[in-house]
Backbone as JSON, one array per atom type, in Angstrom:
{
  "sequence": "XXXXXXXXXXXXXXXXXXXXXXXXXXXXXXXXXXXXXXXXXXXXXXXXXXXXXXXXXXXXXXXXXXXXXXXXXXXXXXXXXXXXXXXXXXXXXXXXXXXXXXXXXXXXXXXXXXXXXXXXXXXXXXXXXXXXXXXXXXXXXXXXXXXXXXXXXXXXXX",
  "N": [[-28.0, -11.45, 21.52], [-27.91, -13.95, 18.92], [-26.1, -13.44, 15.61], [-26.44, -13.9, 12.31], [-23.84, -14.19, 10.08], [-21.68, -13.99, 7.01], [-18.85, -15.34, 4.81], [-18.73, -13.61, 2.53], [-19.66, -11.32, 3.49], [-17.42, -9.29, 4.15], [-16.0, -6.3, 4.91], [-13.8, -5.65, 5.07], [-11.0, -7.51, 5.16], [-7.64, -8.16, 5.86], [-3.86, -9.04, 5.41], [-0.92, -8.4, 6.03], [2.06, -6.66, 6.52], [3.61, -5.68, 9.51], [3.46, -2.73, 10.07], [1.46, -2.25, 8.37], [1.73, -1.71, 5.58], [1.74, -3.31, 3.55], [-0.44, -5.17, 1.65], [-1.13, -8.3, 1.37], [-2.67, -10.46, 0.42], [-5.86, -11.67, -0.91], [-8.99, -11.93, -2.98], [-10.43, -13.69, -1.02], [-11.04, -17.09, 0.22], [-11.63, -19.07, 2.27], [-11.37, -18.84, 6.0], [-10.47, -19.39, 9.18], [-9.68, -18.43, 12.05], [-8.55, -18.9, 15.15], [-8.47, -19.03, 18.53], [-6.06, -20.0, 21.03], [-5.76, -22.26, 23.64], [-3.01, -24.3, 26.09], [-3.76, -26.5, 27.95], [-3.25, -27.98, 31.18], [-3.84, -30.71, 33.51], [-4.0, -30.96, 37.29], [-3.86, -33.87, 38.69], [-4.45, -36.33, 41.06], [-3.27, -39.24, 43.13], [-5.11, -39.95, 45.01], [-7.68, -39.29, 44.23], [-9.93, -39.95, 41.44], [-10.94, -37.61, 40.16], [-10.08, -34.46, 38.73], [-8.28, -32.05, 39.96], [-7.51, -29.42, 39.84], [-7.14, -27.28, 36.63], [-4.86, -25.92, 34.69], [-4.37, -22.91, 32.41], [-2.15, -22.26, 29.67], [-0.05, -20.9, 27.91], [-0.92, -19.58, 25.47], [-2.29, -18.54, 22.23], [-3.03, -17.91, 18.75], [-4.44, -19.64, 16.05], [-4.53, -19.22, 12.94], [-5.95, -19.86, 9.99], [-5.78, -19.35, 6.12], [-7.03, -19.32, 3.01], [-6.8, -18.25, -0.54], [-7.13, -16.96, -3.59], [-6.07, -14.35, -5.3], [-3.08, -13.88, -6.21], [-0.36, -12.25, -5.01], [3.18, -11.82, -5.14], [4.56, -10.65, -3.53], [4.46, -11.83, -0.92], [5.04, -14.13, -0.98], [8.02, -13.12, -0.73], [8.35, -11.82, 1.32], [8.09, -13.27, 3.2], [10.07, -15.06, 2.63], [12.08, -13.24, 3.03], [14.1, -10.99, 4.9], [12.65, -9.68, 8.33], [10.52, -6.91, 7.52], [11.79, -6.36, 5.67], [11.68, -7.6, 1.5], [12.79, -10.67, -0.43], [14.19, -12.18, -3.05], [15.34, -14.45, -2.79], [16.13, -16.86, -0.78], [17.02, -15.71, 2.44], [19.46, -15.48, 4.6], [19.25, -16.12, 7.44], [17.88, -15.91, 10.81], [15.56, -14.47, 11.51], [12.64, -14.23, 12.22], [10.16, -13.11, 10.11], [6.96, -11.1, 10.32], [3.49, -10.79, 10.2], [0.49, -8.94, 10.22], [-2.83, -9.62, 10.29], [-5.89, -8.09, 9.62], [-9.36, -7.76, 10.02], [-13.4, -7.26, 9.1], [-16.56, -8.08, 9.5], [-19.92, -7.76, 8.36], [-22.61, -8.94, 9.92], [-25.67, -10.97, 8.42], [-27.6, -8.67, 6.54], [-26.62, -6.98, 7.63], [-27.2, -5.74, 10.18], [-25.18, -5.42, 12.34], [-21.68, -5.39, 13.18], [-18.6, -7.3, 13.36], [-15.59, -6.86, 15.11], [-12.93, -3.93, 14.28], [-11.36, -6.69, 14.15], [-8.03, -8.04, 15.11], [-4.74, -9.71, 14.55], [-2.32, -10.5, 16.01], [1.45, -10.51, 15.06], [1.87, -12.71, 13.78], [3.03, -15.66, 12.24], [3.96, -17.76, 9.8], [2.85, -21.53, 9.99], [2.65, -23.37, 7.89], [4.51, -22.94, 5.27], [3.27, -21.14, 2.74], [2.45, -21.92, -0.43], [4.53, -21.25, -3.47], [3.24, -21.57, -6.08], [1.05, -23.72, -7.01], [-0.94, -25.17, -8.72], [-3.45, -27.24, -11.08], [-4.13, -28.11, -14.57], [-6.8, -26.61, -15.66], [-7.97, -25.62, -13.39], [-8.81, -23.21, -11.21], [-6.25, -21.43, -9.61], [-5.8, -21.53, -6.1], [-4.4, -20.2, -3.18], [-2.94, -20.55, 0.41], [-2.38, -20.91, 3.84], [-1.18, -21.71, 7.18], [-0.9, -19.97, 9.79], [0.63, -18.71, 13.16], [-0.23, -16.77, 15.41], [0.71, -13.69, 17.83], [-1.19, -12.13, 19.28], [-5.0, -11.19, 19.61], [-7.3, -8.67, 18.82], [-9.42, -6.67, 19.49], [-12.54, -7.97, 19.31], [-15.43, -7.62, 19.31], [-18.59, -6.39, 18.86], [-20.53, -4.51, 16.6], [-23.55, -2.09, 17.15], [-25.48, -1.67, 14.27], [-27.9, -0.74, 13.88], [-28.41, 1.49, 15.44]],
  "CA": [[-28.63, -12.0, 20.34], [-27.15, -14.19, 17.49], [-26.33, -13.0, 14.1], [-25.97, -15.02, 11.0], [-22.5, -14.26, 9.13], [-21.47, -14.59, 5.27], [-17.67, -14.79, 4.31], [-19.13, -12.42, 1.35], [-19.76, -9.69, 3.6], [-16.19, -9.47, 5.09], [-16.24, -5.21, 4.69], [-11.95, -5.55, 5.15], [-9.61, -8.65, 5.44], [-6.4, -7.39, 5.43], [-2.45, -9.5, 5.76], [-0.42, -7.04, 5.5], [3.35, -6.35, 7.19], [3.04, -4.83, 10.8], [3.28, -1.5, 9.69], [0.25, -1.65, 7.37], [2.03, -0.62, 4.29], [1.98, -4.14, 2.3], [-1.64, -6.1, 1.84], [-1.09, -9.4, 0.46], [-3.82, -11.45, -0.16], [-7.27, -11.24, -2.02], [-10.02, -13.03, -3.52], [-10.73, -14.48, -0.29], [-12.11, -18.22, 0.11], [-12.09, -19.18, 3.57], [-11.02, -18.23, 6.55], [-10.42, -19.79, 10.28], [-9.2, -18.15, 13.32], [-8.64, -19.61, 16.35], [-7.61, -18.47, 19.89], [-6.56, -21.41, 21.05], [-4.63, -22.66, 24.65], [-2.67, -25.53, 26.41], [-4.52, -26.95, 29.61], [-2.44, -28.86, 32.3], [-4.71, -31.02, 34.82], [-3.25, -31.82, 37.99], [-4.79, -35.13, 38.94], [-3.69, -36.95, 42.27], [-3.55, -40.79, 43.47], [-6.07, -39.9, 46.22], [-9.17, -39.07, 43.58], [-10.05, -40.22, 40.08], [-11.48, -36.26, 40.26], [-9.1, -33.74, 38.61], [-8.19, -31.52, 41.02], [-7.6, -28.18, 39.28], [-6.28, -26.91, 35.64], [-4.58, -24.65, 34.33], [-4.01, -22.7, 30.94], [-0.77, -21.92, 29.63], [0.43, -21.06, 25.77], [-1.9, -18.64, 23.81], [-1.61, -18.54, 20.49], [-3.88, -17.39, 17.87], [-4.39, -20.0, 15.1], [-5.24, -18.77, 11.51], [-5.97, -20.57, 8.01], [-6.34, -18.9, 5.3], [-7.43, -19.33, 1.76], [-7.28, -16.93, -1.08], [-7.14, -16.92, -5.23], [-5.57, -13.77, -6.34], [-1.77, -13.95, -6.24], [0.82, -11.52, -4.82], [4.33, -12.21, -4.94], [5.42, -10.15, -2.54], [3.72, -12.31, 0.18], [6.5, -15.11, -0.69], [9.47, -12.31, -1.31], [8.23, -10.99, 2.42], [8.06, -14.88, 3.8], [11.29, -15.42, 2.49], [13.19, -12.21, 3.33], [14.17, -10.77, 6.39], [11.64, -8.92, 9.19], [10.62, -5.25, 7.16], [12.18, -6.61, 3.79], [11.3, -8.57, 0.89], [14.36, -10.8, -1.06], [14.07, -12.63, -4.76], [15.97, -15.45, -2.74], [16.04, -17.0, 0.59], [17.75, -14.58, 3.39], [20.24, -16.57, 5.56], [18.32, -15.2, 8.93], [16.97, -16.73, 11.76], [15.12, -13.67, 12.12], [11.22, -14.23, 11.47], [9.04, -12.11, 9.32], [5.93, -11.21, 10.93], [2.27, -10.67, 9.67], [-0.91, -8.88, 10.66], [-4.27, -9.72, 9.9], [-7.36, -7.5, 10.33], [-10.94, -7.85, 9.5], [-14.75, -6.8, 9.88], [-17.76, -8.21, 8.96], [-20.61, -7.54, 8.95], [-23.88, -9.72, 10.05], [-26.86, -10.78, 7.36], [-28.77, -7.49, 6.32], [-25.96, -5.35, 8.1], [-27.58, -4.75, 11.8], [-24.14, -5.9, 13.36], [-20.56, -5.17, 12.67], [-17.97, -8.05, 13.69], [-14.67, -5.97, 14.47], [-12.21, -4.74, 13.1], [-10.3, -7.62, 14.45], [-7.0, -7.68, 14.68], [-4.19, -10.9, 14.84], [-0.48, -9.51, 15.56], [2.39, -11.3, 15.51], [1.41, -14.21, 12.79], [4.44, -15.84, 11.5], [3.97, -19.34, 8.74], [3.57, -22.51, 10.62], [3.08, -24.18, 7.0], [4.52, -21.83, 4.05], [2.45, -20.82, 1.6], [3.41, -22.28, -2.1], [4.85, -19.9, -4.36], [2.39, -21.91, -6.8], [0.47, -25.11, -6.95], [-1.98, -25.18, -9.82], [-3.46, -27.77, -11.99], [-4.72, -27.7, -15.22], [-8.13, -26.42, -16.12], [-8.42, -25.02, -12.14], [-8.16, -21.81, -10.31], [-5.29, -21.55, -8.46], [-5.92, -21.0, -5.15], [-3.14, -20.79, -2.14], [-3.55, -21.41, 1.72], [-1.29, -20.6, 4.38], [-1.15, -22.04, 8.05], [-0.14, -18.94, 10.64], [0.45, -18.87, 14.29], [0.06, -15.52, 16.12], [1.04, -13.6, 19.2], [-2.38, -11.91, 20.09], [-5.93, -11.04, 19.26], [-7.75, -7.75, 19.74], [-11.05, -6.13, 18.46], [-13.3, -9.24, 19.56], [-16.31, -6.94, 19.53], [-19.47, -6.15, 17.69], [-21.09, -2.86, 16.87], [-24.66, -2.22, 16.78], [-25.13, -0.83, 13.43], [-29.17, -0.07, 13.7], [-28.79, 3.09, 16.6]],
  "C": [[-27.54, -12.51, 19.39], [-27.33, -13.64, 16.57], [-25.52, -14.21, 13.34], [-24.5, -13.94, 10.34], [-22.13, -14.68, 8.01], [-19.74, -14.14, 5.31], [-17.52, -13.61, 3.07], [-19.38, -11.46, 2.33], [-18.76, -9.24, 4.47], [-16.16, -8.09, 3.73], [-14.07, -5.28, 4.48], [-11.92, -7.17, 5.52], [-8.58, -8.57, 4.78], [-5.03, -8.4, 5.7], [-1.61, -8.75, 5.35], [1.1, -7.17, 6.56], [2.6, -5.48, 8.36], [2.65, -3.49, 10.55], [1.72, -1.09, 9.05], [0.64, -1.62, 6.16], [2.28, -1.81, 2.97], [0.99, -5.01, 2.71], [-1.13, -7.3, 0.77], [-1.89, -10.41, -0.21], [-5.06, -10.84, -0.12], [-8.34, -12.22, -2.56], [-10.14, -14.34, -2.38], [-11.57, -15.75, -0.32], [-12.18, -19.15, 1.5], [-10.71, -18.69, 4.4], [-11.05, -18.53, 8.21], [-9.44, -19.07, 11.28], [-9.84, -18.15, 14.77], [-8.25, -19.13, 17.82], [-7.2, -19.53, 20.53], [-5.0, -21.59, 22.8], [-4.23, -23.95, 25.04], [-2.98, -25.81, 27.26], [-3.64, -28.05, 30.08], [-3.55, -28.98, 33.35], [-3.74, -31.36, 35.71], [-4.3, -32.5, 38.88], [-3.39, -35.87, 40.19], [-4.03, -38.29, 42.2], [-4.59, -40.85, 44.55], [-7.61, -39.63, 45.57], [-8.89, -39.28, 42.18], [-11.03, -38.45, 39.66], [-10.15, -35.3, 39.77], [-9.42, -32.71, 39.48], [-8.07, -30.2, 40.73], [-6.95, -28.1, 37.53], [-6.07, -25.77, 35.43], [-3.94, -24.53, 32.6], [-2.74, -21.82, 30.93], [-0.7, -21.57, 28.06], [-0.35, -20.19, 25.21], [-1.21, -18.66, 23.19], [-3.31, -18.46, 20.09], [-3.72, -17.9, 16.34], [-5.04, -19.39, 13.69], [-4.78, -19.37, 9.94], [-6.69, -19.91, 7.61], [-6.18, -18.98, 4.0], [-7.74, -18.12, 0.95], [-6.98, -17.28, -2.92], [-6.54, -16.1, -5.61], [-4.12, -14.06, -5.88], [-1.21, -12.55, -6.3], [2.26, -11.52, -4.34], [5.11, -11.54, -3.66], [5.21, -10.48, -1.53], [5.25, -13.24, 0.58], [7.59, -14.63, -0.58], [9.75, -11.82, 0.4], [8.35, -12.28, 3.07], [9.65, -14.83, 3.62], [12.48, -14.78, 2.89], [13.18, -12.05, 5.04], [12.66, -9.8, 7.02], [11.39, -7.78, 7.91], [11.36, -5.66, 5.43], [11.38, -7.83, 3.03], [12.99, -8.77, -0.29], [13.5, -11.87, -2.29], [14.7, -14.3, -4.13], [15.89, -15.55, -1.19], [17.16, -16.53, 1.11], [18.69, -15.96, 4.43], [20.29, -15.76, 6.26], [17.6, -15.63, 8.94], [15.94, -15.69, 11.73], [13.61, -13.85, 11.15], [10.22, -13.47, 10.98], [8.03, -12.35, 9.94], [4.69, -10.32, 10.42], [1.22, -10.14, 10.76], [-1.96, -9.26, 10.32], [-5.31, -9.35, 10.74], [-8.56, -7.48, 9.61], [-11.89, -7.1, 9.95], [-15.34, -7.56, 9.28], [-18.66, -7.66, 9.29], [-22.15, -8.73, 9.04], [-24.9, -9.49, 8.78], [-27.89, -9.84, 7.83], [-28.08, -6.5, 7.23], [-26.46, -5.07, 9.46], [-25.87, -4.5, 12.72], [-22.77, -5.9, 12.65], [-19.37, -6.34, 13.42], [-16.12, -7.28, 14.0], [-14.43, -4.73, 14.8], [-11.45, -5.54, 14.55], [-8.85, -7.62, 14.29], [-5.53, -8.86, 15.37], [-2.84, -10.34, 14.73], [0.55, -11.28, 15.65], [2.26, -12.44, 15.09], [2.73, -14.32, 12.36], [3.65, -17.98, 10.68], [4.48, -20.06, 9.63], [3.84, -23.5, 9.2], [3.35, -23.04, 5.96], [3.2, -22.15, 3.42], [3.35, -21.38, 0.2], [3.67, -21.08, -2.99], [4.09, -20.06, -5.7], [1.92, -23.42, -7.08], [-0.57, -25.15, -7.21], [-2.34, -26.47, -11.03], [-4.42, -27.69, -13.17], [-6.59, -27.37, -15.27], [-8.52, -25.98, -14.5], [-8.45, -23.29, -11.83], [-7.35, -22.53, -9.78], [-5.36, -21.22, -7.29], [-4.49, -21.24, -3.91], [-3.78, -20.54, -0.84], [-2.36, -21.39, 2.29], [-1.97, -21.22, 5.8], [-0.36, -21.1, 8.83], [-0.2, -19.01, 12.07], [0.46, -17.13, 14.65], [-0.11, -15.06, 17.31], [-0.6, -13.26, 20.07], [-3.38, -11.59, 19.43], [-6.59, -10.06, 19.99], [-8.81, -7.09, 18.89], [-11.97, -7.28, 18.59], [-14.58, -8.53, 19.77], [-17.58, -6.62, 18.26], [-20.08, -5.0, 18.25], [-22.56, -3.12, 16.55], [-25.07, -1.47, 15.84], [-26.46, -0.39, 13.05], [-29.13, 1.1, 14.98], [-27.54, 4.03, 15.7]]
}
């Protein structure tokens, strides 16, 4: 059975350092994740028929939108793995993000979750601010990540 879904009834959505121990964003306003792969056909001169494909590449796209502001998102972007710096770190070494969620389905029968995206790293930064007058400020990040796990729903009427 389908269930209907509201970004308002998102019970957790969490970005946070691997560990857990630093949530960064808030006042959620949308929210896309993707699982997403690279397909290779191999097509011959003997048939206009592709002949088999194959998938290669996972990755786990995610955009996300949010309004409240926490600096330590950009201090943790900017610094090394496990740290946050006031200034950009001279290191290759890439900081890496979780993001986990739930929802739950309209009127609650169905739980979405929790979800869980490892291994996100900024394909487009995030702005450290980009506001114009008389607006909210909202920011918006572009993440790639290694895997996706919790793809499950609970039945929350038994």
């Amino acid at each position: 059975m389908a269930d209907a879904y509201s970004i308002q009834d998102f019970t957790t959505l969490q970005l946070a350092t691997p560990d857990g121990s630093e949530e960064f964003v808030a006042g959620i306003q949308n929210v896309t994740i993707t699982p997403a792969f690279d397909y290779t056909d191999l097509e011959t001169a003997d048939s206009i028929l592709r002949e088999a494909t194959m998938r290669t590449n996972a990755r786990v796209e995610v955009d996300i939108g949010w309004s409240l502001f926490n600096a330590d998102l950009i201090r943790a972007n900017i610094g090394s793995p496990g740290t946050q710096s006031s200034t950009i770190e001279d290191s290759s070494d890439v900081p890496l993000f979780e993001l986990s969620f739930e929802v739950d389905s309209e009127g609650g029968d169905t739980t979405l979750g929790p979800v869980t995206v490892e291994g996100l790293r900024f394909e487009d930064d995030p702005p450290l601010f980009d506001g114009s007058q008389g607006e909210w400020v909202e920011w918006s990040g572009s993440m790639r990540g290694k895997d996706i796990t919790g793809v499950e729903t609970t039945d929350n009427t038994v």
